[in-house]
PDB file of N, CA, C and O in Angstrom:
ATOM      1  N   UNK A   1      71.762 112.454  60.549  1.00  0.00           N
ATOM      2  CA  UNK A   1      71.844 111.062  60.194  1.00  0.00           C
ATOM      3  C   UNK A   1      72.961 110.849  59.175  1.00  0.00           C
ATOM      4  O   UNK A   1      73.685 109.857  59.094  1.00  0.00           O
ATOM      5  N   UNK A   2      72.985 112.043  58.343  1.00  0.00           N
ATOM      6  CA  UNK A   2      74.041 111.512  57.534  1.00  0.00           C
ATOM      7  C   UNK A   2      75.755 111.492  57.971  1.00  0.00           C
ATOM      8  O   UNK A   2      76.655 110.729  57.619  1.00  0.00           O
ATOM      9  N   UNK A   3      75.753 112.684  58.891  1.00  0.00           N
ATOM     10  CA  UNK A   3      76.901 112.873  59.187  1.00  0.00           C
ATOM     11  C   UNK A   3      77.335 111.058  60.543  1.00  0.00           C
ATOM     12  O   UNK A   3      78.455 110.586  60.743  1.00  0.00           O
ATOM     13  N   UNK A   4      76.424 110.713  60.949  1.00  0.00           N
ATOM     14  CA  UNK A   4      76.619 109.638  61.511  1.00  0.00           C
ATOM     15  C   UNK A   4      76.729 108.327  60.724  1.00  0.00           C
ATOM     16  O   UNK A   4      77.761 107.694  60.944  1.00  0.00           O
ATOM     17  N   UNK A   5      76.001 107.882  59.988  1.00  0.00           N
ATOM     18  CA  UNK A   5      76.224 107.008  58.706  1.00  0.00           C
ATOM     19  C   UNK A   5      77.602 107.112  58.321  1.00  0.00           C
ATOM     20  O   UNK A   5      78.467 106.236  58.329  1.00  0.00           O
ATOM     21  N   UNK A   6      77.683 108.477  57.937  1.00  0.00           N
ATOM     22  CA  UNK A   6      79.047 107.890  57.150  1.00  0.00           C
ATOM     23  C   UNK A   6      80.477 108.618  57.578  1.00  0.00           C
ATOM     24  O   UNK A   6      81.375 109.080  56.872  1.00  0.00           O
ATOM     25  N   UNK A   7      80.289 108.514  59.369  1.00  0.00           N
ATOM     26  CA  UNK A   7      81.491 108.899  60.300  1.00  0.00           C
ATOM     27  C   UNK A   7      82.171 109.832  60.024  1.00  0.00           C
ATOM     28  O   UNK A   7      83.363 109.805  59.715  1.00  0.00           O
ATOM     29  N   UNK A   8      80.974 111.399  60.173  1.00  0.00           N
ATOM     30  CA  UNK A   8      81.651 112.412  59.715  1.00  0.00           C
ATOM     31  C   UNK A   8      81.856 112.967  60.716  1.00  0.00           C
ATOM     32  O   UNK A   8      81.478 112.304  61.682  1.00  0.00           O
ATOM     33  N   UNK A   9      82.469 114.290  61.063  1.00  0.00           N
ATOM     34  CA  UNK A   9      83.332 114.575  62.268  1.00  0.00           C
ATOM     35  C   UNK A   9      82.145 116.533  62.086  1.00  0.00           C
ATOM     36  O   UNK A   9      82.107 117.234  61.075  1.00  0.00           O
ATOM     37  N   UNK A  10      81.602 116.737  63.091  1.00  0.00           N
ATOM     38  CA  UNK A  10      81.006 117.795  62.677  1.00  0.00           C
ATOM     39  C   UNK A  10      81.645 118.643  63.144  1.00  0.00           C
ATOM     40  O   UNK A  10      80.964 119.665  63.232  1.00  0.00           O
ATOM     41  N   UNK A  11      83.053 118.823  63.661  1.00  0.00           N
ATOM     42  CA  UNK A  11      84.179 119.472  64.225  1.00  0.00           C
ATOM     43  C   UNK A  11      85.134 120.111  62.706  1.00  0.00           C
ATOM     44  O   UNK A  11      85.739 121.183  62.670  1.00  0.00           O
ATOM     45  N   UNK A  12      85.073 119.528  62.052  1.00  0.00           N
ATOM     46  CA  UNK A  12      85.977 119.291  60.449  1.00  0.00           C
ATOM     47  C   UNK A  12      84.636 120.049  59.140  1.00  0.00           C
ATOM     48  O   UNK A  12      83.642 119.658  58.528  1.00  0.00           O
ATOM     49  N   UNK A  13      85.367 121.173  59.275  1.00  0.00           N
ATOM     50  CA  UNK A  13      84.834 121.772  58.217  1.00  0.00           C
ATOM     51  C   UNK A  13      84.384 120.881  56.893  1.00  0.00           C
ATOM     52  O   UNK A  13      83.274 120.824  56.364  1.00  0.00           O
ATOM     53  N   UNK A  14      85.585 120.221  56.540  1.00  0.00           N
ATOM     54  CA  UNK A  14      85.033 119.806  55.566  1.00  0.00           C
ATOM     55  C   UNK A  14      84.137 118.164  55.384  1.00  0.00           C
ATOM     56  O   UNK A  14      83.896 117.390  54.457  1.00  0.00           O
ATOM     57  N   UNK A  15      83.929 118.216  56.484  1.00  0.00           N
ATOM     58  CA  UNK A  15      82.804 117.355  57.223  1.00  0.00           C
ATOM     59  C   UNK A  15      81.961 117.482  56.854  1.00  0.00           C
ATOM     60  O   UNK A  15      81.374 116.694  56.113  1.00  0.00           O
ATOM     61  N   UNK A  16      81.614 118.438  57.202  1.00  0.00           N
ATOM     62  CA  UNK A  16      80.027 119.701  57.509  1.00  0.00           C
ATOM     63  C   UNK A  16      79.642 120.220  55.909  1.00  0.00           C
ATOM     64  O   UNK A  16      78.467 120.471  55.642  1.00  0.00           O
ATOM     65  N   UNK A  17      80.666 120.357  54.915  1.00  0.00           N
ATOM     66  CA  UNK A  17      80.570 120.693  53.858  1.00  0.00           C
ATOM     67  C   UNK A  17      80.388 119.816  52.782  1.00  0.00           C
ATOM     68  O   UNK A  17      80.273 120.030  51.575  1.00  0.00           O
ATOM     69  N   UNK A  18      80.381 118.485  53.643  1.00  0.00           N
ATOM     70  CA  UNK A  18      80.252 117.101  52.409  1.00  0.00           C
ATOM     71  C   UNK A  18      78.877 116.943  52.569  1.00  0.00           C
ATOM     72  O   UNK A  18      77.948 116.804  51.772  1.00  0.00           O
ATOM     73  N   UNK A  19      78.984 117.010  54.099  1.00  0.00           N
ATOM     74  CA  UNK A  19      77.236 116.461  54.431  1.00  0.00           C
ATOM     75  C   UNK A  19      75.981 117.721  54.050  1.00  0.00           C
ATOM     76  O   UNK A  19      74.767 117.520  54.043  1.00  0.00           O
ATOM     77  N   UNK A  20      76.666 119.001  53.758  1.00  0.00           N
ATOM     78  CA  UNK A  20      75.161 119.851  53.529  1.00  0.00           C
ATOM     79  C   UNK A  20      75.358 119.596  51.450  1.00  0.00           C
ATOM     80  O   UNK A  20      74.530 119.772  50.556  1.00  0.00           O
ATOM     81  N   UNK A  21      76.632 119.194  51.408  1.00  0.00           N
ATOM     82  CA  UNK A  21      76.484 119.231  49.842  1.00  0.00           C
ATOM     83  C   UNK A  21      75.067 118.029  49.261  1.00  0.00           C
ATOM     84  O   UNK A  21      74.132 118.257  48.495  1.00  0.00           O
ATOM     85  N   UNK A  22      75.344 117.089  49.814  1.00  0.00           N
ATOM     86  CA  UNK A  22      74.143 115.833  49.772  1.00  0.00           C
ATOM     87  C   UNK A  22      73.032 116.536  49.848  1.00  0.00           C
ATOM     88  O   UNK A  22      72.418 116.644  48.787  1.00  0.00           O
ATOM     89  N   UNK A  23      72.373 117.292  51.227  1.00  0.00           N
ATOM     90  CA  UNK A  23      70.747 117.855  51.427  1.00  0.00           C
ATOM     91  C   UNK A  23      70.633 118.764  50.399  1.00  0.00           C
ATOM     92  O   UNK A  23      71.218 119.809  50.112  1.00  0.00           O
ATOM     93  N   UNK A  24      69.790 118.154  49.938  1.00  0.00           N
ATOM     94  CA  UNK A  24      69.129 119.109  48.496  1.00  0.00           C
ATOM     95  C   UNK A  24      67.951 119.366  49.195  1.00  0.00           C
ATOM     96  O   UNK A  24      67.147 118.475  49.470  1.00  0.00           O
ATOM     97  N   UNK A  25      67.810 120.515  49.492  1.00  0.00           N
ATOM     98  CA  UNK A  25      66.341 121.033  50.044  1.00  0.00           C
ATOM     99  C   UNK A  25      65.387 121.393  49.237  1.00  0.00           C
ATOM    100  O   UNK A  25      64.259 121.635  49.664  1.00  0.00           O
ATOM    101  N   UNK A  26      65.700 121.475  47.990  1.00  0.00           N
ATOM    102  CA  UNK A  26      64.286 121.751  46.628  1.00  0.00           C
ATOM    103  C   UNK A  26      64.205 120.173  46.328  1.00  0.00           C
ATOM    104  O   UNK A  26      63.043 120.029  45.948  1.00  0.00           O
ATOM    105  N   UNK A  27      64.829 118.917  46.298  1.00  0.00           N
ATOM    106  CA  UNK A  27      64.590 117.824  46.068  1.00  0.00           C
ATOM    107  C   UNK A  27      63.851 116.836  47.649  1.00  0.00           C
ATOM    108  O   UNK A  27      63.082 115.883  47.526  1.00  0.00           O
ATOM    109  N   UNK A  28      64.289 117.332  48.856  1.00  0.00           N
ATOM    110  CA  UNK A  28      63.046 117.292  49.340  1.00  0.00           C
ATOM    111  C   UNK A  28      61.824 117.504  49.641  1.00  0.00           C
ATOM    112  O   UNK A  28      60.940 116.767  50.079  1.00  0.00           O
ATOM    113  N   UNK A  29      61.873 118.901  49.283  1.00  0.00           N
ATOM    114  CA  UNK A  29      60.574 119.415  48.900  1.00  0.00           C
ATOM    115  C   UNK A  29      59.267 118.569  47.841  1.00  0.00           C
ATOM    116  O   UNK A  29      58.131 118.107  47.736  1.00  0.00           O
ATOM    117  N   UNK A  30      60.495 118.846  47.285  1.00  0.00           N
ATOM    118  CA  UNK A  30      59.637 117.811  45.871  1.00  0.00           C
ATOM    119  C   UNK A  30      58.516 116.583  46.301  1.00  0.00           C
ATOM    120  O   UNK A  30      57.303 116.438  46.151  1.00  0.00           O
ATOM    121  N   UNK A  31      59.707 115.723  46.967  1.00  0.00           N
ATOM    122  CA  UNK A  31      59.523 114.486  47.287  1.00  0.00           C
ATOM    123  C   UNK A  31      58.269 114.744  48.187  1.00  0.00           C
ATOM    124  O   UNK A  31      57.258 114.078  47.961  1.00  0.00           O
ATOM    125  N   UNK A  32      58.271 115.704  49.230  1.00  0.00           N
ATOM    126  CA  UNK A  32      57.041 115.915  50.004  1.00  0.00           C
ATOM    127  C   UNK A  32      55.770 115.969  49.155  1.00  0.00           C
ATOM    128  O   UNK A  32      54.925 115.119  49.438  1.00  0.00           O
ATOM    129  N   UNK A  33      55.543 116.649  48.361  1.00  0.00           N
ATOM    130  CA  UNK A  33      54.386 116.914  47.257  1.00  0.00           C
ATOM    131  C   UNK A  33      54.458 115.860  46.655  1.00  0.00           C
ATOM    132  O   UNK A  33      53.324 115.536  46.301  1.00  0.00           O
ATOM    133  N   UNK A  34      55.270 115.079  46.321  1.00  0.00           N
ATOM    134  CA  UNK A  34      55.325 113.800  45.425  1.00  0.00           C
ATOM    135  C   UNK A  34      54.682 112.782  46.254  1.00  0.00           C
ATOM    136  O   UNK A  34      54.079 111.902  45.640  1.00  0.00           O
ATOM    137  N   UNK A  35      54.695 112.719  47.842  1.00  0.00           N
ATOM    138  CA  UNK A  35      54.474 111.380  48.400  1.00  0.00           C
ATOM    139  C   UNK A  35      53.243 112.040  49.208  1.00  0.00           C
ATOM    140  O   UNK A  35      52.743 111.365  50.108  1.00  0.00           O
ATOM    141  N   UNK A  36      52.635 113.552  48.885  1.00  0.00           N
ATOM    142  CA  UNK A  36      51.748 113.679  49.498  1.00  0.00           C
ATOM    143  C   UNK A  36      50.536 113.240  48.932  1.00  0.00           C
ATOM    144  O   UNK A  36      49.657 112.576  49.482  1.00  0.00           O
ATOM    145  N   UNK A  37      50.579 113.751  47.577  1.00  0.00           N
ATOM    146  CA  UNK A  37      50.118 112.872  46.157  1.00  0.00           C
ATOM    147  C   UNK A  37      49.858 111.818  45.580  1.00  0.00           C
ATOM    148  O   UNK A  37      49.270 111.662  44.511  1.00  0.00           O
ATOM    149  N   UNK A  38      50.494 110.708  46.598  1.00  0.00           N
ATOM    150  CA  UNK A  38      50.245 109.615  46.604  1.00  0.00           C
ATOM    151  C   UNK A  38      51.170 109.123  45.576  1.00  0.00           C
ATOM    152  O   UNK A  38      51.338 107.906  45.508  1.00  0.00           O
ATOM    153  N   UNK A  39      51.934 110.073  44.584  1.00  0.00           N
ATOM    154  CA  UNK A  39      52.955 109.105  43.601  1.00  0.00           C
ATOM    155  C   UNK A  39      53.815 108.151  44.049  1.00  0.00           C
ATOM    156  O   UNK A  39      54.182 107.136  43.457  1.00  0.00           O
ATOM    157  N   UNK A  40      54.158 108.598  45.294  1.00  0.00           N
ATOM    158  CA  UNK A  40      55.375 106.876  45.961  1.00  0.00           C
ATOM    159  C   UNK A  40      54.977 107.583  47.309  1.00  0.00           C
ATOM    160  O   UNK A  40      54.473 108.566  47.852  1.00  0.00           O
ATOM    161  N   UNK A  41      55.682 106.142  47.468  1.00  0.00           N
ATOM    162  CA  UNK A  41      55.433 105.745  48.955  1.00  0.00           C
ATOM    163  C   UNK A  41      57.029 105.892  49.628  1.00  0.00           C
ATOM    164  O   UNK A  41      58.016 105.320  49.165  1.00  0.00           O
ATOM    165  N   UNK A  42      57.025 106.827  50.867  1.00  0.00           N
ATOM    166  CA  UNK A  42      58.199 106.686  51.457  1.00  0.00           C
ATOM    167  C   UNK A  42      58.068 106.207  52.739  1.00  0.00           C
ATOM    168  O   UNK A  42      58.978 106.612  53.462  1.00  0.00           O
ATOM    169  N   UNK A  43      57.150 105.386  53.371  1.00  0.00           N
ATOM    170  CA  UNK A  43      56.699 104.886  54.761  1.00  0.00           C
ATOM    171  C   UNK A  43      57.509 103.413  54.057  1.00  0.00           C
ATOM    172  O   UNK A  43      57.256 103.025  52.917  1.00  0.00           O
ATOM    173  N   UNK A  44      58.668 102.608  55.136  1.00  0.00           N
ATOM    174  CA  UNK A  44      59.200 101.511  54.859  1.00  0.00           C
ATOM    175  C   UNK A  44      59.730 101.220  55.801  1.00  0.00           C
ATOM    176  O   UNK A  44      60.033 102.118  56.585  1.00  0.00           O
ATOM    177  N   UNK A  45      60.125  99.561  56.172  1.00  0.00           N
ATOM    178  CA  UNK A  45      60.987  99.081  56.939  1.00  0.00           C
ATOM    179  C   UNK A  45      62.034  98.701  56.869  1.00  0.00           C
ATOM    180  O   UNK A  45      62.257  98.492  55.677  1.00  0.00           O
ATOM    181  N   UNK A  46      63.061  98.414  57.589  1.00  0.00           N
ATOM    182  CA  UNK A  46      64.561  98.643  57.123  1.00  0.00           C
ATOM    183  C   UNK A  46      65.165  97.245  57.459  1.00  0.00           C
ATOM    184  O   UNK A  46      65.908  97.006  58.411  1.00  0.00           O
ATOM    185  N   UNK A  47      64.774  96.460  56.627  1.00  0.00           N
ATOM    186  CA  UNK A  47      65.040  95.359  56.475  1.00  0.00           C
ATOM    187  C   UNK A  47      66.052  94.431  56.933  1.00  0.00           C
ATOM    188  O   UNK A  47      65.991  93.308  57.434  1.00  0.00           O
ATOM    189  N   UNK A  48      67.229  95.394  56.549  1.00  0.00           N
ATOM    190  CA  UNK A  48      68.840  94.800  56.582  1.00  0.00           C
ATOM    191  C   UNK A  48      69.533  95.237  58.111  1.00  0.00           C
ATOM    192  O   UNK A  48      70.696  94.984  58.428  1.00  0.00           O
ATOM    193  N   UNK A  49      68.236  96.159  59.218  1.00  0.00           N
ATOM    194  CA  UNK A  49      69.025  96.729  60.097  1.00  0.00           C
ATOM    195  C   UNK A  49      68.212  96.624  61.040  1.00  0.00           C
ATOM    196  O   UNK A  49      67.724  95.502  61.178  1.00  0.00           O
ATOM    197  N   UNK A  50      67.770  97.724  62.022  1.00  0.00           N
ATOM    198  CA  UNK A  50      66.922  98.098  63.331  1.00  0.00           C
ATOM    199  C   UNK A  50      65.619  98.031  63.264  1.00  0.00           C
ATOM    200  O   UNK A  50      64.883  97.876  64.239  1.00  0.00           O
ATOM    201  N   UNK A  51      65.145  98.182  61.712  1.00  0.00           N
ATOM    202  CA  UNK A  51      63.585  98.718  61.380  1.00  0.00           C
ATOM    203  C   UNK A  51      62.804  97.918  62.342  1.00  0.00           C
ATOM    204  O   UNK A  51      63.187  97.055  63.132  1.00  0.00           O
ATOM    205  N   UNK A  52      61.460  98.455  62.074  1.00  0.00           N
ATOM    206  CA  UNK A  52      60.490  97.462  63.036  1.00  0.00           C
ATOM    207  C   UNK A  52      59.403  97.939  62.733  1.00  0.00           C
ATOM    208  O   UNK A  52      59.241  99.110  62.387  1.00  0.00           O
ATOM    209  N   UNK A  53      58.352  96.923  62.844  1.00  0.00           N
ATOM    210  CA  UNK A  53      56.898  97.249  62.131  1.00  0.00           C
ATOM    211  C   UNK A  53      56.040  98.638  62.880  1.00  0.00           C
ATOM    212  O   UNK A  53      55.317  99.530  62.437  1.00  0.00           O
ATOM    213  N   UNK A  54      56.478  98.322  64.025  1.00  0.00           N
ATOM    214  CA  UNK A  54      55.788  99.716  65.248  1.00  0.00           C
ATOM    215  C   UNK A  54      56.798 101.043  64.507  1.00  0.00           C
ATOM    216  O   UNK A  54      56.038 102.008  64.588  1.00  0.00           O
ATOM    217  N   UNK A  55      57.795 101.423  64.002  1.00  0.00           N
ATOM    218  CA  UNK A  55      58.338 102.524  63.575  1.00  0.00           C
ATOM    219  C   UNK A  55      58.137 102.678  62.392  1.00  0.00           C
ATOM    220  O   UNK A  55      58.767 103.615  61.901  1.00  0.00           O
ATOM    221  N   UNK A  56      56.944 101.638  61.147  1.00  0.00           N
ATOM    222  CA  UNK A  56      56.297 102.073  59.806  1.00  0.00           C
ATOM    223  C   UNK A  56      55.158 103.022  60.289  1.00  0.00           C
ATOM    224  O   UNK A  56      54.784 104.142  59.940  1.00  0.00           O
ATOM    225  N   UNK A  57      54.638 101.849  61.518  1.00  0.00           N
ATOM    226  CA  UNK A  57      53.195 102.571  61.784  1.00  0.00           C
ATOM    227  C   UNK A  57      53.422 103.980  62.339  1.00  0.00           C
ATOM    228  O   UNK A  57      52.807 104.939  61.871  1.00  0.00           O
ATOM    229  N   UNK A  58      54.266 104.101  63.294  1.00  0.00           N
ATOM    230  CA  UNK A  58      54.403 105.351  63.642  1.00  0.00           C
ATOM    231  C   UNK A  58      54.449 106.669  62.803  1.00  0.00           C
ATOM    232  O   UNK A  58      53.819 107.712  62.978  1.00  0.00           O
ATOM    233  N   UNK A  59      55.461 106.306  61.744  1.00  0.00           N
ATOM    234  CA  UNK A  59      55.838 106.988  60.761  1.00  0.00           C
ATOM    235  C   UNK A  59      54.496 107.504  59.559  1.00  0.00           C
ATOM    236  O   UNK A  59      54.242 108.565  58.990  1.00  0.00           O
ATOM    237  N   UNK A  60      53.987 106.390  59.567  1.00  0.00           N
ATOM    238  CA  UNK A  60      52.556 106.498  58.664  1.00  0.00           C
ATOM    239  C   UNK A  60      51.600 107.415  59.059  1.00  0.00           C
ATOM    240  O   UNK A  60      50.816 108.108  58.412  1.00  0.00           O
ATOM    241  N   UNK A  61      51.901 107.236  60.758  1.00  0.00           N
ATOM    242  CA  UNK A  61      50.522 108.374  61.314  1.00  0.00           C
ATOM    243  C   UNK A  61      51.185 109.355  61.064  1.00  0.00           C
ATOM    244  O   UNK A  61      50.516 110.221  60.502  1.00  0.00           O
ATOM    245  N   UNK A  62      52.546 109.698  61.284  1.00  0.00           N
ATOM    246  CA  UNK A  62      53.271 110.991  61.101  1.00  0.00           C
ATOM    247  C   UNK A  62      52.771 111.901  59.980  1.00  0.00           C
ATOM    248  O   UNK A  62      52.164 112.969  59.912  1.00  0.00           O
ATOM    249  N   UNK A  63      53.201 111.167  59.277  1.00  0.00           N
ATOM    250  CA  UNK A  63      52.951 111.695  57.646  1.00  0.00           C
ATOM    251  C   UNK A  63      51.788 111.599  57.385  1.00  0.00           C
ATOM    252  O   UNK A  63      51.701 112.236  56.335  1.00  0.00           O
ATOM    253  N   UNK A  64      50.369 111.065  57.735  1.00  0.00           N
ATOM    254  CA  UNK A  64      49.097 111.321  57.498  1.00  0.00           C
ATOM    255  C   UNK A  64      49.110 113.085  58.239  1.00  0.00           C
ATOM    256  O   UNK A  64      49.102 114.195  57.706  1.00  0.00           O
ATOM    257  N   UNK A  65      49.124 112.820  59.079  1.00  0.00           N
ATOM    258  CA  UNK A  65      49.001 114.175  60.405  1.00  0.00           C
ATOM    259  C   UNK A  65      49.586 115.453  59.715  1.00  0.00           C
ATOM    260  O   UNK A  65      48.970 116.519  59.714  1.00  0.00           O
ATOM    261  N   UNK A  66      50.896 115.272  59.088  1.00  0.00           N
ATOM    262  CA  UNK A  66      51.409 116.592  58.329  1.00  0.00           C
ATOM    263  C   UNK A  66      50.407 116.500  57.140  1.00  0.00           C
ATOM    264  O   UNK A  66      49.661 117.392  56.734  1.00  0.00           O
ATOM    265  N   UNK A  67      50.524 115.463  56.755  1.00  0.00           N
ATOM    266  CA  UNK A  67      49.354 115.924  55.309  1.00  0.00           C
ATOM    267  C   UNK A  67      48.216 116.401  55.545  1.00  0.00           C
ATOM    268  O   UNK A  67      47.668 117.132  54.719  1.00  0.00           O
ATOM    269  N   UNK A  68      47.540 116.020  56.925  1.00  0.00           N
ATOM    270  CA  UNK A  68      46.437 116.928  57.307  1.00  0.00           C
ATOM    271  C   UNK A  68      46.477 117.944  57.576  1.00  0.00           C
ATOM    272  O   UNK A  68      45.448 118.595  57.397  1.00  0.00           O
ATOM    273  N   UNK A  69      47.504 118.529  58.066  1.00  0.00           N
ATOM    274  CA  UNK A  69      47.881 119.795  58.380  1.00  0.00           C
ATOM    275  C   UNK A  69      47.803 120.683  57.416  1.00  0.00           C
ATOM    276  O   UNK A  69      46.990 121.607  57.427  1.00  0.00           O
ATOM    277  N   UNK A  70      48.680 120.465  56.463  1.00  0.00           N
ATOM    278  CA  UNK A  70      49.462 120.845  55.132  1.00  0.00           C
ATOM    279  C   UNK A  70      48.249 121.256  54.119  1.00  0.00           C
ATOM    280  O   UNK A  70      47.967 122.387  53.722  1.00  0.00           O
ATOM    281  N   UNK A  71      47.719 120.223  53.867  1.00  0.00           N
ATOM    282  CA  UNK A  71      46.331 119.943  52.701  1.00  0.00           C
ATOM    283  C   UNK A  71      45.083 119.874  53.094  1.00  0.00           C
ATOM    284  O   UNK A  71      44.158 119.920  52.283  1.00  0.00           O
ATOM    285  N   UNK A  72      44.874 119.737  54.595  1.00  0.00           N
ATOM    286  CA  UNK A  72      43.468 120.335  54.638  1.00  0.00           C
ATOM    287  C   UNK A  72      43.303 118.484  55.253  1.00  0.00           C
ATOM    288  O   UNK A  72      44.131 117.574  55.213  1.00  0.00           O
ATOM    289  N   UNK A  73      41.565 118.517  55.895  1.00  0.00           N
ATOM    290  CA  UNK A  73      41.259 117.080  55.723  1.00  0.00           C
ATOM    291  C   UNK A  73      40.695 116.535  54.742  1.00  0.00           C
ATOM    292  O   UNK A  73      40.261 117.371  53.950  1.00  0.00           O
ATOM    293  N   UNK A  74      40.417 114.923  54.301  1.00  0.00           N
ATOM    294  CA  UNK A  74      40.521 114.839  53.149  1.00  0.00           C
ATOM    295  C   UNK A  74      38.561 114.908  52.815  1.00  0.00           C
ATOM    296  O   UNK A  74      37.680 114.198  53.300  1.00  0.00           O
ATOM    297  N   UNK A  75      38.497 115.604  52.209  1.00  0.00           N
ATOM    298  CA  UNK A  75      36.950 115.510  51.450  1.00  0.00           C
ATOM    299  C   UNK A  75      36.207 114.488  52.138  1.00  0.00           C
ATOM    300  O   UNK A  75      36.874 113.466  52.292  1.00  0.00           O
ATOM    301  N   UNK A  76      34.939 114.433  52.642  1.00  0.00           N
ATOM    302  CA  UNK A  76      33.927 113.166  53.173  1.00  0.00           C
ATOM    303  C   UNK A  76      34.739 112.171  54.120  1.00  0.00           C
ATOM    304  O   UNK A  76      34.570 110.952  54.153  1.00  0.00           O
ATOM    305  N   UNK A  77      35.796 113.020  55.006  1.00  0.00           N
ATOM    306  CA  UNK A  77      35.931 112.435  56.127  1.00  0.00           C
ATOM    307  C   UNK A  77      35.312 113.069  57.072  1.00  0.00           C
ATOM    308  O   UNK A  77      34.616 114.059  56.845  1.00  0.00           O
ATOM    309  N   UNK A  78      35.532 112.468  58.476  1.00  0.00           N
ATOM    310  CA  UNK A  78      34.911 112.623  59.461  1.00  0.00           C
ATOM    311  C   UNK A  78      35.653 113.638  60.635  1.00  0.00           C
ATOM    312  O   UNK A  78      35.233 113.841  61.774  1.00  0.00           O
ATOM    313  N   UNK A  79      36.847 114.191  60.022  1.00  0.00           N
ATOM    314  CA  UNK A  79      37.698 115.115  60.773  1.00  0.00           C
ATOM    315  C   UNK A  79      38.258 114.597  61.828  1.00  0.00           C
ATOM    316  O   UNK A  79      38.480 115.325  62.796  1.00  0.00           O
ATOM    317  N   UNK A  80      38.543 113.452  61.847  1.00  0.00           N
ATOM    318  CA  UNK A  80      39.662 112.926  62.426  1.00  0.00           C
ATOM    319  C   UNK A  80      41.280 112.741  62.302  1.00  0.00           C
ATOM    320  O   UNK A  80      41.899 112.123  63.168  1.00  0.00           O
TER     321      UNK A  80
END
């Protein structure tokens, strides 16, 4: 996504070297434990562009489903 955003050429080394400089993979990490936690919310719609309410919801089950995975189900549910 990023290299498309911002018309990078994945042919051009130094393409490829702008766009892995950005992915911080210990700062997504983070963010995973951070939004598994409930501290923020990263489920949103994209207001200014394509977004659409069917691709929050989608996204929401997504990220419930890994968190079930990840963390177990949640206490005094029904294992769904």
């Amino acid at each position: 996504m990023l290299m498309v955003c911002h018309h990078l050429d994945p042919d051009i080394a130094e393409d490829v070297a702008f766009a892995e400089s950005r992915i911080r993979r210990e700062t997504i990490a983070a963010e995973d434990v951070l939004h598994d936690l409930g501290a923020f919310s990263l489920t949103s719609s994209d207001s200014q562009a394509m977004g659409r309410v069917g691709e929050v919801i989608l996204r929401t089950w997504q990220v419930a489903h890994r968190m079930k995975v990840q963390r177990g189900p949640v206490s005094g549910g029904d294992g769904r």
